[in-house]
PDB file of the backbone (N, CA, C, O) and the ligand in Angstrom, with CONECT records:
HET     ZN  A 101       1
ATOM      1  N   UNK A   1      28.679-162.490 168.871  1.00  0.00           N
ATOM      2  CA  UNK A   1      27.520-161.787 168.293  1.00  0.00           C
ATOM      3  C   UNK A   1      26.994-162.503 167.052  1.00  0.00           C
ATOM      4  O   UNK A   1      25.806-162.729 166.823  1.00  0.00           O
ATOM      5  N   UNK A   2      28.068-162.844 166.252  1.00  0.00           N
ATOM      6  CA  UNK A   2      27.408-163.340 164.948  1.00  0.00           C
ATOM      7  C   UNK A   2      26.661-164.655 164.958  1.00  0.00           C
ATOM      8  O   UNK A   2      25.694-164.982 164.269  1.00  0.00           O
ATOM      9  N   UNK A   3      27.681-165.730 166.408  1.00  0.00           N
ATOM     10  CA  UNK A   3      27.163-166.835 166.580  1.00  0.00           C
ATOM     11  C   UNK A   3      26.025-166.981 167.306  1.00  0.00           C
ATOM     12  O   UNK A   3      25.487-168.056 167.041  1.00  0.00           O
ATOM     13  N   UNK A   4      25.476-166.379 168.064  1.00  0.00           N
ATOM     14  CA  UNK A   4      24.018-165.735 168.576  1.00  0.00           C
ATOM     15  C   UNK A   4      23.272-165.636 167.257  1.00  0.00           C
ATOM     16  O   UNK A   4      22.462-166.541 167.057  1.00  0.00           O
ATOM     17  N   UNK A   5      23.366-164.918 166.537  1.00  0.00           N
ATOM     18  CA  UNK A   5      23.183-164.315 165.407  1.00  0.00           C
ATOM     19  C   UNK A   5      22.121-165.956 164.364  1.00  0.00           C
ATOM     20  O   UNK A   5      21.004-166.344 164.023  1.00  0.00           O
ATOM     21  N   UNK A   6      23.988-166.379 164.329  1.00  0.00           N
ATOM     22  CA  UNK A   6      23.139-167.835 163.701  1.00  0.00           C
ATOM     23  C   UNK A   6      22.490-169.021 164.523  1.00  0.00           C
ATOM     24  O   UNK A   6      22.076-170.032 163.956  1.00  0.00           O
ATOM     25  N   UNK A   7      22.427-168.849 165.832  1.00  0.00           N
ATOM     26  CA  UNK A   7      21.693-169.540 166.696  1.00  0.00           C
ATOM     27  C   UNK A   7      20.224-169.032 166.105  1.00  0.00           C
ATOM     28  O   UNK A   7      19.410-169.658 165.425  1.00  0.00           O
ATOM     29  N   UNK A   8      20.189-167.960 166.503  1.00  0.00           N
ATOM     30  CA  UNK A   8      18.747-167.372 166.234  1.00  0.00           C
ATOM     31  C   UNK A   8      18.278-168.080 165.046  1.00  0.00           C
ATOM     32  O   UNK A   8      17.588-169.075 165.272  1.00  0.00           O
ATOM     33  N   UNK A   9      18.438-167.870 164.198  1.00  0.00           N
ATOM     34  CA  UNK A   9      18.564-168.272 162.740  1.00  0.00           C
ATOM     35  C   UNK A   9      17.810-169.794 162.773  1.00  0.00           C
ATOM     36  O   UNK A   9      16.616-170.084 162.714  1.00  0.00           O
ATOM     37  N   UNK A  10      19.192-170.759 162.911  1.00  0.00           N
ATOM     38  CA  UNK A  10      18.792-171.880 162.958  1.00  0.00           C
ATOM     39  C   UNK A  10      17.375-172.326 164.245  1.00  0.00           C
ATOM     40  O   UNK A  10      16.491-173.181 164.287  1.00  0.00           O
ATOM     41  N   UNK A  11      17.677-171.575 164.839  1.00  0.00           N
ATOM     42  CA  UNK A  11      16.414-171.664 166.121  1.00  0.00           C
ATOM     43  C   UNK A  11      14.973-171.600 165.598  1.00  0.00           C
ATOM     44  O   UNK A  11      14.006-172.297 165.904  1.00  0.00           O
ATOM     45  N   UNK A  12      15.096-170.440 164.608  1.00  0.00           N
ATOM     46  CA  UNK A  12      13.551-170.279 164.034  1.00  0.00           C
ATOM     47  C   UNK A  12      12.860-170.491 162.918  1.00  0.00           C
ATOM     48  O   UNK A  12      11.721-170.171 162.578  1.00  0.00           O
ATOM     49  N   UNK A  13      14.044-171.299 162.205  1.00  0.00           N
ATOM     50  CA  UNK A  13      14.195-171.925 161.069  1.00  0.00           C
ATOM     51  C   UNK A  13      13.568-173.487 161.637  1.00  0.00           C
ATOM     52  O   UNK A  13      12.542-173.938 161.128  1.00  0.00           O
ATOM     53  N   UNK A  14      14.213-174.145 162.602  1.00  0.00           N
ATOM     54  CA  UNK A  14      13.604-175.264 163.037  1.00  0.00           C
ATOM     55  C   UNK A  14      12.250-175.212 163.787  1.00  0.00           C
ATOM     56  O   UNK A  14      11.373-176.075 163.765  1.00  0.00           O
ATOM     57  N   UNK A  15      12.248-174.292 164.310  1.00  0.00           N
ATOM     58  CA  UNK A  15      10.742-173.457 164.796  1.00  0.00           C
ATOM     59  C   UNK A  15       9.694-174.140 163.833  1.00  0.00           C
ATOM     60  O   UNK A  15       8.914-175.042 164.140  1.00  0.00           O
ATOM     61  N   UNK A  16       9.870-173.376 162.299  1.00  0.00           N
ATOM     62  CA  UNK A  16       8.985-173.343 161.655  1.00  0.00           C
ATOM     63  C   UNK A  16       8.552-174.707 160.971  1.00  0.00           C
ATOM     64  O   UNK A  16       7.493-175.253 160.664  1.00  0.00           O
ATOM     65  N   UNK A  17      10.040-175.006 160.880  1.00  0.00           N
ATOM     66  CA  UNK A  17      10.358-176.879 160.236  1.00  0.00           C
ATOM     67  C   UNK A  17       9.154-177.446 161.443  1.00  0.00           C
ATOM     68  O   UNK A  17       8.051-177.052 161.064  1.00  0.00           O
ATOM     69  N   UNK A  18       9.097-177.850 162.114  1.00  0.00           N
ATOM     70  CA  UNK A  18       8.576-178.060 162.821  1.00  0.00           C
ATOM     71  C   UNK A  18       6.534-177.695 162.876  1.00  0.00           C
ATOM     72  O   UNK A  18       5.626-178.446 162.519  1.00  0.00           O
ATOM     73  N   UNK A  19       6.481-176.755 163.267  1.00  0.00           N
ATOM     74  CA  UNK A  19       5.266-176.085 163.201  1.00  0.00           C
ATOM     75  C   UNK A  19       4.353-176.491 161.669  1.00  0.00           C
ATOM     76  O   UNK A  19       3.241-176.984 161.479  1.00  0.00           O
ATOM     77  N   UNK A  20       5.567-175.953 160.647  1.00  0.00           N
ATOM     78  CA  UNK A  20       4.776-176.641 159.253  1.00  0.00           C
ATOM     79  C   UNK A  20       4.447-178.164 159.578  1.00  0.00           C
ATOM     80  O   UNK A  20       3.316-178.579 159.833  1.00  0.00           O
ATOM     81  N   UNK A  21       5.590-178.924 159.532  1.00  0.00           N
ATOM     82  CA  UNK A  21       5.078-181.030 159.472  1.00  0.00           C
ATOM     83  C   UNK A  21       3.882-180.890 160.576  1.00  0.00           C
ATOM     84  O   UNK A  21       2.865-181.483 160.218  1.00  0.00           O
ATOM     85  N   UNK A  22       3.775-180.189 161.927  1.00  0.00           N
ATOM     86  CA  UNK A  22       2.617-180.572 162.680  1.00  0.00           C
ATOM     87  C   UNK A  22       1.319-180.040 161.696  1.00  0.00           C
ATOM     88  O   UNK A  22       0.509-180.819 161.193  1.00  0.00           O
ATOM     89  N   UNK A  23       1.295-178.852 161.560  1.00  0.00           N
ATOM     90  CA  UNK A  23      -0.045-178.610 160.354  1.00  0.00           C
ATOM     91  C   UNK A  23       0.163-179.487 159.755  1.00  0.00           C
ATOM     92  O   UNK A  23      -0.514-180.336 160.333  1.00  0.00           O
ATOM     93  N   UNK A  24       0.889-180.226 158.523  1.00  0.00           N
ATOM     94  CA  UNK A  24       0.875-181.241 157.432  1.00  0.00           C
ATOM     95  C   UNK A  24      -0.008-182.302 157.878  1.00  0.00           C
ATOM     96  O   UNK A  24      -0.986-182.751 157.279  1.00  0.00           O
ATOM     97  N   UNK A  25       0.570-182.728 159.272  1.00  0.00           N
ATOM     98  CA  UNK A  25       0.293-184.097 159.508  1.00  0.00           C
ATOM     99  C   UNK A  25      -1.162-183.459 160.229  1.00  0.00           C
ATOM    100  O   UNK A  25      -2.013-184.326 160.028  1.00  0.00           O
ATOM    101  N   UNK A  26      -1.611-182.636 160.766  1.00  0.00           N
ATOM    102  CA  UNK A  26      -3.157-182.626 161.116  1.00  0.00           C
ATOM    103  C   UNK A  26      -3.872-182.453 159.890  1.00  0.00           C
ATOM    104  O   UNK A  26      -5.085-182.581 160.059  1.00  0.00           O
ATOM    105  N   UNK A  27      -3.495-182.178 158.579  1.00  0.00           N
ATOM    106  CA  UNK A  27      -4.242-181.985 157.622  1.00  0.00           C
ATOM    107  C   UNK A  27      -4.280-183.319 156.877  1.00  0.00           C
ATOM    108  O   UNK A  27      -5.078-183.479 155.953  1.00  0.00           O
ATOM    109  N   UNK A  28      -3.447-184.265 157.252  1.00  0.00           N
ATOM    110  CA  UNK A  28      -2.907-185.438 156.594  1.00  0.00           C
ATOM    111  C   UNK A  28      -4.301-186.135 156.905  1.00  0.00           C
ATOM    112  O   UNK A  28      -5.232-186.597 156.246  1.00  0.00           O
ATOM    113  N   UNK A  29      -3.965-185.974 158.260  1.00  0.00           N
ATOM    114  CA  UNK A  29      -5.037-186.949 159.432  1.00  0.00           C
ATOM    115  C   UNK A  29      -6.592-186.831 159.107  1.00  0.00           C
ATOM    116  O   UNK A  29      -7.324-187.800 158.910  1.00  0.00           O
ATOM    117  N   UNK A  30      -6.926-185.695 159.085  1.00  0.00           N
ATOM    118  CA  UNK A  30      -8.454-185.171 158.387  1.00  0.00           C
ATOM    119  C   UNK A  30      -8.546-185.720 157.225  1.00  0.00           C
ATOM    120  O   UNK A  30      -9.608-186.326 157.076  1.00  0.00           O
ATOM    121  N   UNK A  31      -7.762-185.745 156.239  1.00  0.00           N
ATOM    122  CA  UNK A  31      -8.397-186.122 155.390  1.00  0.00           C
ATOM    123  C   UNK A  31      -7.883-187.852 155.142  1.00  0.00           C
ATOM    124  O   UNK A  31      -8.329-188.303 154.087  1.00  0.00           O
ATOM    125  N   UNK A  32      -7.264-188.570 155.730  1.00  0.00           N
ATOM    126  CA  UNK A  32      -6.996-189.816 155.942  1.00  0.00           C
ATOM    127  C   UNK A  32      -8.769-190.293 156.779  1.00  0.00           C
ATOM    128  O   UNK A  32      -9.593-191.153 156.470  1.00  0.00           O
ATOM    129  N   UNK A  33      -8.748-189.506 157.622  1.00  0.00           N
ATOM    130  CA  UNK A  33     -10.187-189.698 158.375  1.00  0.00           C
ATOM    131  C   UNK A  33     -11.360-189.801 158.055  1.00  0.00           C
ATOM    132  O   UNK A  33     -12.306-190.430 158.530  1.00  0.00           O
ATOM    133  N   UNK A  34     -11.185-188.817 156.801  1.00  0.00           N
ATOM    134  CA  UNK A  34     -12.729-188.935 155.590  1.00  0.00           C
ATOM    135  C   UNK A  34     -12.444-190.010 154.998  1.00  0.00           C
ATOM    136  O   UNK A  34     -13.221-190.962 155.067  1.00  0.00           O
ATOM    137  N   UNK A  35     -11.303-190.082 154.314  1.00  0.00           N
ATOM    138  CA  UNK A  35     -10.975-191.359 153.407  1.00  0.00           C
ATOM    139  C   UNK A  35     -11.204-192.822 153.918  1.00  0.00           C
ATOM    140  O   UNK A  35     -11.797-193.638 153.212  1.00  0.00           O
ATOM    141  N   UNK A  36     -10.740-193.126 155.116  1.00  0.00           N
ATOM    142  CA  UNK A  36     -11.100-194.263 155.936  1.00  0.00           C
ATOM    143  C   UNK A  36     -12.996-194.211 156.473  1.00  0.00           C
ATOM    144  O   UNK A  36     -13.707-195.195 156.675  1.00  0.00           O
ATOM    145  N   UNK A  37     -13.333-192.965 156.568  1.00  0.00           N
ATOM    146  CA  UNK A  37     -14.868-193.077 157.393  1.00  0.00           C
ATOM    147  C   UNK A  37     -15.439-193.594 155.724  1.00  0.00           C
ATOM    148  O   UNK A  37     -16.356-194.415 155.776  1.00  0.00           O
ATOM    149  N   UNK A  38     -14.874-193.094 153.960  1.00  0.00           N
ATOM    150  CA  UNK A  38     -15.645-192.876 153.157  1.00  0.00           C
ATOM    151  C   UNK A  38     -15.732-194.620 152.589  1.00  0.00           C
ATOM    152  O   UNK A  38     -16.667-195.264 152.111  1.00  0.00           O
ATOM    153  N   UNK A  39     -14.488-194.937 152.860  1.00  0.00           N
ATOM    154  CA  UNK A  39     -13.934-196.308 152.389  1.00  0.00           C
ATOM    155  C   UNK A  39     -14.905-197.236 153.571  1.00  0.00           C
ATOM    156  O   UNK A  39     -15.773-197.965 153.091  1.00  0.00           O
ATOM    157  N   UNK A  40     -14.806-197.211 154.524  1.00  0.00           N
ATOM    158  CA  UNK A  40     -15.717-198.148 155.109  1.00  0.00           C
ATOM    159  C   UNK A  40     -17.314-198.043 155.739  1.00  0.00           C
ATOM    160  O   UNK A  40     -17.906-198.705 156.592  1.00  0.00           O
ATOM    161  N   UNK A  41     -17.716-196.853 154.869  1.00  0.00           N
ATOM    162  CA  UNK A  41     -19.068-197.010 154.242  1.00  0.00           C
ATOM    163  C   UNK A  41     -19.273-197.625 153.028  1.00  0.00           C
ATOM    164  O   UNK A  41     -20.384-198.081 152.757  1.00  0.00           O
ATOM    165  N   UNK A  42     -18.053-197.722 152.018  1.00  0.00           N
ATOM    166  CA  UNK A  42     -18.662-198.522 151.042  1.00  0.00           C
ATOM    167  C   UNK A  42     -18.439-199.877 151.033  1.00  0.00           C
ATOM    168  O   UNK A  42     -18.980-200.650 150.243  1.00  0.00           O
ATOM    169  N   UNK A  43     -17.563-200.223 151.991  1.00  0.00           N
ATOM    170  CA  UNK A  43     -17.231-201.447 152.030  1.00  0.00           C
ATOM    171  C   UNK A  43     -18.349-202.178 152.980  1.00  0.00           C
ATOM    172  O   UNK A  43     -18.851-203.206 152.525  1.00  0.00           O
ATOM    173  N   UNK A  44     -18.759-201.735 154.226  1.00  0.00           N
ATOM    174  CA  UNK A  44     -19.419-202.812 154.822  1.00  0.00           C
ATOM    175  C   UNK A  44     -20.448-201.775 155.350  1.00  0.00           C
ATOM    176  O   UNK A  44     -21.316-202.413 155.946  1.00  0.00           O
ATOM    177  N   UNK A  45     -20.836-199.861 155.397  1.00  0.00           N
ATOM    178  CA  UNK A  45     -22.116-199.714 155.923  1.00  0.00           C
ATOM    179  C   UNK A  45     -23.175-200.067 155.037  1.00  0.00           C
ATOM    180  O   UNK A  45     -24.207-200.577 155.475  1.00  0.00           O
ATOM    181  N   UNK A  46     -22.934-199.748 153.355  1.00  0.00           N
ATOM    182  CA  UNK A  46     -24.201-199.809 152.957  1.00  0.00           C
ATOM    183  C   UNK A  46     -24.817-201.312 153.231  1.00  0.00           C
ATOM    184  O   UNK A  46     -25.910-201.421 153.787  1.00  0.00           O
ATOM    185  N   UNK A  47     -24.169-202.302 152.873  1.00  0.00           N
ATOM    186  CA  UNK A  47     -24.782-203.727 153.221  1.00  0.00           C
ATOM    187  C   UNK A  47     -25.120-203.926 154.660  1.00  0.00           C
ATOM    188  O   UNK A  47     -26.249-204.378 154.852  1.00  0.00           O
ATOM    189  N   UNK A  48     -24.415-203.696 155.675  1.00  0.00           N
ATOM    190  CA  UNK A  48     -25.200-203.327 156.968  1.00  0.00           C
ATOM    191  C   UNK A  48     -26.770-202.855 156.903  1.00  0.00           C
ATOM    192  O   UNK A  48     -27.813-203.352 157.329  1.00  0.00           O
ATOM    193  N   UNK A  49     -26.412-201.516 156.077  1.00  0.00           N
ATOM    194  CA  UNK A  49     -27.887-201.184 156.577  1.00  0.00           C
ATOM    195  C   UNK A  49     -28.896-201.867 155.655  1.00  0.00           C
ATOM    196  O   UNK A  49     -30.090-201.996 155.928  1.00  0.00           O
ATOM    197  N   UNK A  50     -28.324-202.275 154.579  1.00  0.00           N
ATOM    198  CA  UNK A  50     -29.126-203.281 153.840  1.00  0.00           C
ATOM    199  C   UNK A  50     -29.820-203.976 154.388  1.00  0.00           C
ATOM    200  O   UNK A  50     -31.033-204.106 154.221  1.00  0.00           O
ATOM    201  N   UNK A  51     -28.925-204.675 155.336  1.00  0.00           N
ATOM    202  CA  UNK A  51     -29.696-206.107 156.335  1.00  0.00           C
ATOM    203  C   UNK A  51     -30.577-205.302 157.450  1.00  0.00           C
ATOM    204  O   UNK A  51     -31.802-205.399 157.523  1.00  0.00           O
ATOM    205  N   UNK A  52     -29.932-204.655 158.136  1.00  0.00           N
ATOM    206  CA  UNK A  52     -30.891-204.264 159.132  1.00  0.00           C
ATOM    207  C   UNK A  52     -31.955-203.566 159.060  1.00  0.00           C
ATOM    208  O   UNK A  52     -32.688-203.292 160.010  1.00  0.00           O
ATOM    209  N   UNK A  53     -32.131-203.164 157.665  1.00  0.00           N
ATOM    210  CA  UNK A  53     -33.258-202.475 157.271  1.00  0.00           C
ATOM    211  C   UNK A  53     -34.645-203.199 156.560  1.00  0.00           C
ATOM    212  O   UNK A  53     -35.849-202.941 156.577  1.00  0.00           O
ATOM    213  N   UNK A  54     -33.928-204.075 156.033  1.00  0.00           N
ATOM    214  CA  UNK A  54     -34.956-205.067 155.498  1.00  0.00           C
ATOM    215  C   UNK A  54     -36.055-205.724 156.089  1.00  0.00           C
ATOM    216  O   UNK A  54     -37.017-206.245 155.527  1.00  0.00           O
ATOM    217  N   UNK A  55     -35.712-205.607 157.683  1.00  0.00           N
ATOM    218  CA  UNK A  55     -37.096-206.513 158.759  1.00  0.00           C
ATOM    219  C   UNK A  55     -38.153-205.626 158.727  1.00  0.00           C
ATOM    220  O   UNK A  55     -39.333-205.971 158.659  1.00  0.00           O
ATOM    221  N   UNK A  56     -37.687-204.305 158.783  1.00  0.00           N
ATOM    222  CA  UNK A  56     -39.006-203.183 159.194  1.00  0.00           C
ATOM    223  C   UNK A  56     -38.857-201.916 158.047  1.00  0.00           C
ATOM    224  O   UNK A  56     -38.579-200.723 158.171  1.00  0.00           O
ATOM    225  N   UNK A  57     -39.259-202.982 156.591  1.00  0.00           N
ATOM    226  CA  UNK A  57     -39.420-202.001 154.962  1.00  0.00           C
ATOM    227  C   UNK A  57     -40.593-201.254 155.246  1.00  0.00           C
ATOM    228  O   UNK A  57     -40.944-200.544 154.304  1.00  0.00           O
ATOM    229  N   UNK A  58     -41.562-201.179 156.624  1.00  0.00           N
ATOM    230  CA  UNK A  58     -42.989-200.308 156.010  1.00  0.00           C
ATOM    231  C   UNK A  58     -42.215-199.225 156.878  1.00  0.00           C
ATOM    232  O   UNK A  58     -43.031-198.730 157.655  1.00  0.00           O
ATOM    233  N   UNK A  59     -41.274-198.809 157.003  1.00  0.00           N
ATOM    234  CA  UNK A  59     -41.274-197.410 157.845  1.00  0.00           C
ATOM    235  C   UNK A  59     -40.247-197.008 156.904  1.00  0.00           C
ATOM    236  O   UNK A  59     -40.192-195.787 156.756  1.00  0.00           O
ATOM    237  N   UNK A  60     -39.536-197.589 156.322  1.00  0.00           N
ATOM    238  CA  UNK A  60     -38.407-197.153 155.206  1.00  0.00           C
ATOM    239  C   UNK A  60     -39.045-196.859 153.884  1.00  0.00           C
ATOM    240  O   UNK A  60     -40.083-197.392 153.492  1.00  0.00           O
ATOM    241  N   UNK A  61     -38.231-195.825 153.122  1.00  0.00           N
ATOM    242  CA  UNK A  61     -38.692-195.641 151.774  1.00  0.00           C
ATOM    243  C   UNK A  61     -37.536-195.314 150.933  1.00  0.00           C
ATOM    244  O   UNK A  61     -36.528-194.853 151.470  1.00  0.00           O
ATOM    245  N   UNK A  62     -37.580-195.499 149.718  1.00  0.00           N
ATOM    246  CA  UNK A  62     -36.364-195.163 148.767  1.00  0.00           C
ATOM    247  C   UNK A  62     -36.283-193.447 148.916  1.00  0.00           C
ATOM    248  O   UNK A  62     -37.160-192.858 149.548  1.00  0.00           O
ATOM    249  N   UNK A  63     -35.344-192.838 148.384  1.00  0.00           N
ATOM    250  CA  UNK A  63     -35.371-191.391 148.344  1.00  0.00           C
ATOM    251  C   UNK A  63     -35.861-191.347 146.942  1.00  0.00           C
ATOM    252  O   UNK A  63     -35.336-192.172 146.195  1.00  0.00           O
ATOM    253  N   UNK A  64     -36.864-190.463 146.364  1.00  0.00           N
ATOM    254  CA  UNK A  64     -36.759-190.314 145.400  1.00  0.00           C
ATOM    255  C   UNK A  64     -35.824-189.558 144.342  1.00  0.00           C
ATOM    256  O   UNK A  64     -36.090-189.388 143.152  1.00  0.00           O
ATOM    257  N   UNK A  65     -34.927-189.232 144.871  1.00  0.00           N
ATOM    258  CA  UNK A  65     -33.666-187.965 144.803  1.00  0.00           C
ATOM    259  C   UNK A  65     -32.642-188.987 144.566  1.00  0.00           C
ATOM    260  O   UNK A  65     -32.111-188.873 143.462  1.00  0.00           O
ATOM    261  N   UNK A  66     -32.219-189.946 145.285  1.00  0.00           N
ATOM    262  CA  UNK A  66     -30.735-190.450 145.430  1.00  0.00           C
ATOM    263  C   UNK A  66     -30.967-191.613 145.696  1.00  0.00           C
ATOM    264  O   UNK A  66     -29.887-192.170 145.894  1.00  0.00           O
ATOM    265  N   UNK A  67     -31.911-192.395 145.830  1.00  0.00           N
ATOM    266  CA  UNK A  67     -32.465-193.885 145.669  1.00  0.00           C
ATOM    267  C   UNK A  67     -31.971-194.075 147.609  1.00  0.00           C
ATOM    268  O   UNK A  67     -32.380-195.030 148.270  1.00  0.00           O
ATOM    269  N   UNK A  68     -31.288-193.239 148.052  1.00  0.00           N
ATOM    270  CA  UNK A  68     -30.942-193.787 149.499  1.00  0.00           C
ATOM    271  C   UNK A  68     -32.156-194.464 150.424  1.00  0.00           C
ATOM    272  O   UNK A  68     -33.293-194.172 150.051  1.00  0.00           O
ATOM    273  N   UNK A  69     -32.055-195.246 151.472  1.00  0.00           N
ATOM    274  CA  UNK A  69     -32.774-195.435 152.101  1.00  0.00           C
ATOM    275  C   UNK A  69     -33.030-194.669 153.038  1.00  0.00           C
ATOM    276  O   UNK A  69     -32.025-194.522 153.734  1.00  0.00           O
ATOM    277  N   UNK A  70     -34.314-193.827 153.580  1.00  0.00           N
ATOM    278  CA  UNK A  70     -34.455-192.689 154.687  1.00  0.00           C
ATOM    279  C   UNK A  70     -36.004-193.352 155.496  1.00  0.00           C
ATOM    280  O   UNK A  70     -36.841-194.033 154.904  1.00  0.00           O
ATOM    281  N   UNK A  71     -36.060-193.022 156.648  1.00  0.00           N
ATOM    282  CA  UNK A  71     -37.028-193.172 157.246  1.00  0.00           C
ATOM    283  C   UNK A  71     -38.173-192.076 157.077  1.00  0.00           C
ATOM    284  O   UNK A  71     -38.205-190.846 157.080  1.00  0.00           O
ATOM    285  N   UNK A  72     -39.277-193.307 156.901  1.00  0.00           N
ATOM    286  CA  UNK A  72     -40.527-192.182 156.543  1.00  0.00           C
ATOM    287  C   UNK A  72     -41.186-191.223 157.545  1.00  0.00           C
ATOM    288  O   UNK A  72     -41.879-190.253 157.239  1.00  0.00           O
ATOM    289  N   UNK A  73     -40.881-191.621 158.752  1.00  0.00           N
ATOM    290  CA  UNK A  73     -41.034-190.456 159.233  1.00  0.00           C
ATOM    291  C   UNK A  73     -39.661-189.326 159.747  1.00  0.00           C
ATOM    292  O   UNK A  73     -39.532-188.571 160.711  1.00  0.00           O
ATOM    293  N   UNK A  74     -38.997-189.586 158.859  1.00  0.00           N
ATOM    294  CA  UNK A  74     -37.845-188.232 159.060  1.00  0.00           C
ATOM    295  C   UNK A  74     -38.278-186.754 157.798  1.00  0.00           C
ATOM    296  O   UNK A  74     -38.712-186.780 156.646  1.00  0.00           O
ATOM    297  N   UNK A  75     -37.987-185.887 158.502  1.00  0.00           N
ATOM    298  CA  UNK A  75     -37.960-184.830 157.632  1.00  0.00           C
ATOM    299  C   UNK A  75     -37.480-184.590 156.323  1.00  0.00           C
ATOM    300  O   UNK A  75     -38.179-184.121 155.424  1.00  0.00           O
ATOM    301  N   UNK A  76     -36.289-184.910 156.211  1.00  0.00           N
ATOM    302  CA  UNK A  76     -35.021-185.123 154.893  1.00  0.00           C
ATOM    303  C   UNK A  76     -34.379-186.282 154.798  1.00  0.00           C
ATOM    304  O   UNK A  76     -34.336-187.109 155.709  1.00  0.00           O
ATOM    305  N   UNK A  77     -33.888-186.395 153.782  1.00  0.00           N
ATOM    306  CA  UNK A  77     -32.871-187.469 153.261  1.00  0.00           C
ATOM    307  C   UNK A  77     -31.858-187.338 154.042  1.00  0.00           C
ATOM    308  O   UNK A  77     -31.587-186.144 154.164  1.00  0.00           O
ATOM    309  N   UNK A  78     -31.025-188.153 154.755  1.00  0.00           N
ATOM    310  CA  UNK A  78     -29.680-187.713 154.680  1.00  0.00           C
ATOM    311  C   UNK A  78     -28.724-188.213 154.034  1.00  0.00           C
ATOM    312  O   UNK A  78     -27.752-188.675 154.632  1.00  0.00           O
ATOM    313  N   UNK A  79     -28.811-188.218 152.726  1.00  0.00           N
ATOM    314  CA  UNK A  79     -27.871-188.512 152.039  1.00  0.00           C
ATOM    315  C   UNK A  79     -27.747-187.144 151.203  1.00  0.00           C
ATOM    316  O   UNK A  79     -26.853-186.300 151.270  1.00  0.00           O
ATOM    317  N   UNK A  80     -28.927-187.165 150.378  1.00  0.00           N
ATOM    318  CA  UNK A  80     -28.659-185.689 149.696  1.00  0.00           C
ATOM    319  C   UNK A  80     -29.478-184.472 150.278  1.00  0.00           C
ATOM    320  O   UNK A  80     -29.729-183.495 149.572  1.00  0.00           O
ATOM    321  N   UNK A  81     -29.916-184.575 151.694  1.00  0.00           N
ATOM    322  CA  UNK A  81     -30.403-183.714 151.680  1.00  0.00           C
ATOM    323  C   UNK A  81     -31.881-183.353 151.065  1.00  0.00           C
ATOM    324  O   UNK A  81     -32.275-182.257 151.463  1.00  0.00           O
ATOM    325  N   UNK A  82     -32.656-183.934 150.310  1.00  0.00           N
ATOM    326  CA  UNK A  82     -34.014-183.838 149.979  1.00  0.00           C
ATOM    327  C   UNK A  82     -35.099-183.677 150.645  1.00  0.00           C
ATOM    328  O   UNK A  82     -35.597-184.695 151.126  1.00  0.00           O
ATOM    329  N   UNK A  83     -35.589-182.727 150.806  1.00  0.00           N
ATOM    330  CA  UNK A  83     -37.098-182.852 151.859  1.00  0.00           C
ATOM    331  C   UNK A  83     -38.309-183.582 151.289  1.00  0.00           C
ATOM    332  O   UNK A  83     -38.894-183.388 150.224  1.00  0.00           O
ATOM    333  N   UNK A  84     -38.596-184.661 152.464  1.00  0.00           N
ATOM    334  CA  UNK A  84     -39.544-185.479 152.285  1.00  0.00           C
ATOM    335  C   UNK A  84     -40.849-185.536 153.101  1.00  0.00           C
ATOM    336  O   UNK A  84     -40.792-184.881 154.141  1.00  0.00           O
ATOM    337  N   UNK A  85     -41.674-185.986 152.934  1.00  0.00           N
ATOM    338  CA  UNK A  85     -43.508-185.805 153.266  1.00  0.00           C
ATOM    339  C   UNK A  85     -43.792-184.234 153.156  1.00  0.00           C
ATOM    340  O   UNK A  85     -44.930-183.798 153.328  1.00  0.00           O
TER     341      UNK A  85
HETATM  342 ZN    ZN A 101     -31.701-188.559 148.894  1.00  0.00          ZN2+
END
């Protein structure tokens, strides 16, 4: 009885051991995921779009909000969000 007892025990004790590190590590992952998407926008998108934006400057415009580059005929910024025309 008692050793049942501490089966149980240790059973749902590792249960939880368990269950917690899987949440940890999906929360790890999300934000490893921003960190890597945030890190390699600054490393190589903004100069990307630097270049590829530079052939066709009459349809592009600065934001006046956040200096980002947005297309003039889009509605908003998407960087901060600013509504434009
Ligand atoms: Zn903006």
């Amino acid at each position: 009885m008692i050793g049942l007892l501490i089966g149980w025990i240790v059973g749902i004790l590792f249960f939880f051991v368990i269950l917690y590190n899987v949440i940890q590590a999906a929360i790890d992952n999300s934000k490893l995921a921003k960190d890597v998407r945030t890190l390699k926008k600054l490393l190589s998108g903004t100069d990307k779009e630097d270049i590829s934006d530079e052939s066709d400057d009459a349809t592009y415009a600065d934001c006046p909000s956040c200096g980002h580059r947005v297309a003039l005929n889009g509605t908003d910024c998407s960087e901060c969000g600013l509504r434009l025309g």
